[in-house]
C-alpha positions in Angstrom: 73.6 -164.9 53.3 76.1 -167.6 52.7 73.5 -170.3 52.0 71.8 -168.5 49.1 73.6 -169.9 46.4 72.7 -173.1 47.1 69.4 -172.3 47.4 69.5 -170.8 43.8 71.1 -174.0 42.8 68.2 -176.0 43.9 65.5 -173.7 42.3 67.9 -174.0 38.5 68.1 -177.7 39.0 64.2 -178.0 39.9 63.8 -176.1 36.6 66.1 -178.3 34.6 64.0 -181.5 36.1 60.5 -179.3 35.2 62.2 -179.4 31.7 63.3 -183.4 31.4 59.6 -184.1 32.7 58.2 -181.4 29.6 60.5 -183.5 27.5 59.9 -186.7 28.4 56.2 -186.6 28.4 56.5 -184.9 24.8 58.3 -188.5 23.9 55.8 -190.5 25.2 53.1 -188.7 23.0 55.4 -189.0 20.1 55.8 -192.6 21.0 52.5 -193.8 20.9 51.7 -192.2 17.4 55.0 -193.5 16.3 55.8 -196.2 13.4 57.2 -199.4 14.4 60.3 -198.3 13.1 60.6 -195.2 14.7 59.4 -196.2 18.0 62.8 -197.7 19.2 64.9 -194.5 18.1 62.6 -192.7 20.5 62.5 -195.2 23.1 66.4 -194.6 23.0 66.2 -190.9 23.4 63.3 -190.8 26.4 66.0 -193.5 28.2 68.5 -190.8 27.9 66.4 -187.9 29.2 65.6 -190.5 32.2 69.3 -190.9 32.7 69.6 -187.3 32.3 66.9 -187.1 35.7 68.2 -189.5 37.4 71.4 -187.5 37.5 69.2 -184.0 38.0 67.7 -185.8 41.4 70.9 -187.0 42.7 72.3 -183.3 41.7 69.0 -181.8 43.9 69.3 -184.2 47.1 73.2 -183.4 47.1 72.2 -179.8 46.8 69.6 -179.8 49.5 71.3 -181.8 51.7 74.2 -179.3 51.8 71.8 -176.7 52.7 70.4 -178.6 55.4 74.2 -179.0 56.9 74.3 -175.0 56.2 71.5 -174.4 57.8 71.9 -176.5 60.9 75.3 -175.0 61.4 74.0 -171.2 61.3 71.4 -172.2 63.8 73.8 -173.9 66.0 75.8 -170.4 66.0 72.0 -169.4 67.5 72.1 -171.3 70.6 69.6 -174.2 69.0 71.1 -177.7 69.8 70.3 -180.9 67.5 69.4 -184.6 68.9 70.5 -187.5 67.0 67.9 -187.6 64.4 68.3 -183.9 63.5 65.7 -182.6 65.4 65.8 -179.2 67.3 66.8 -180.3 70.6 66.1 -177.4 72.8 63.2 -175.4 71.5 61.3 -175.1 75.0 
């Protein structure tokens, strides 16, 4: 099936997000038990590892919303028809 790959893409990048929210929340423990001094070097890096989501998410809703197009397009080869808010027009 054509729209695998982009399925698989969404499971790696849901991983990769799993993985900024393991590291992230490892920061924040680090943070509280941190020196003053050392505080604002990790402040720095959790801002980078939410950049670093921010660009995941965007990456994910991209990703799923090319498999919705794939998906609506093999259904249409199916004889289903979509109304203007992407519903399934004639399911009856």
């Amino acid at each position: 099936m054509k729209l695998l790959p982009l399925q698989n893409s969404v499971t790696d990048v849901g991983y990769e997000i799993e993985n900024l929210n393991n590291k992230i929340d490892m920061l924040d423990e680090l943070i509280d038990n941190a020196s003053e001094s050392e505080k604002m070097e990790l402040l720095n890096q959790r801002t980078e590892l939410y950049s670093e989501k921010l660009y995941q998410l965007e990456e994910q809703y991209n990703t799923l919303k090319n498999l919705q197009s794939g998906m609506k397009s093999e259904l249409i080869t199916f004889g289903f028809k979509f109304d203007a808010e992407g519903l399934i027009d004639n399911y009856n």
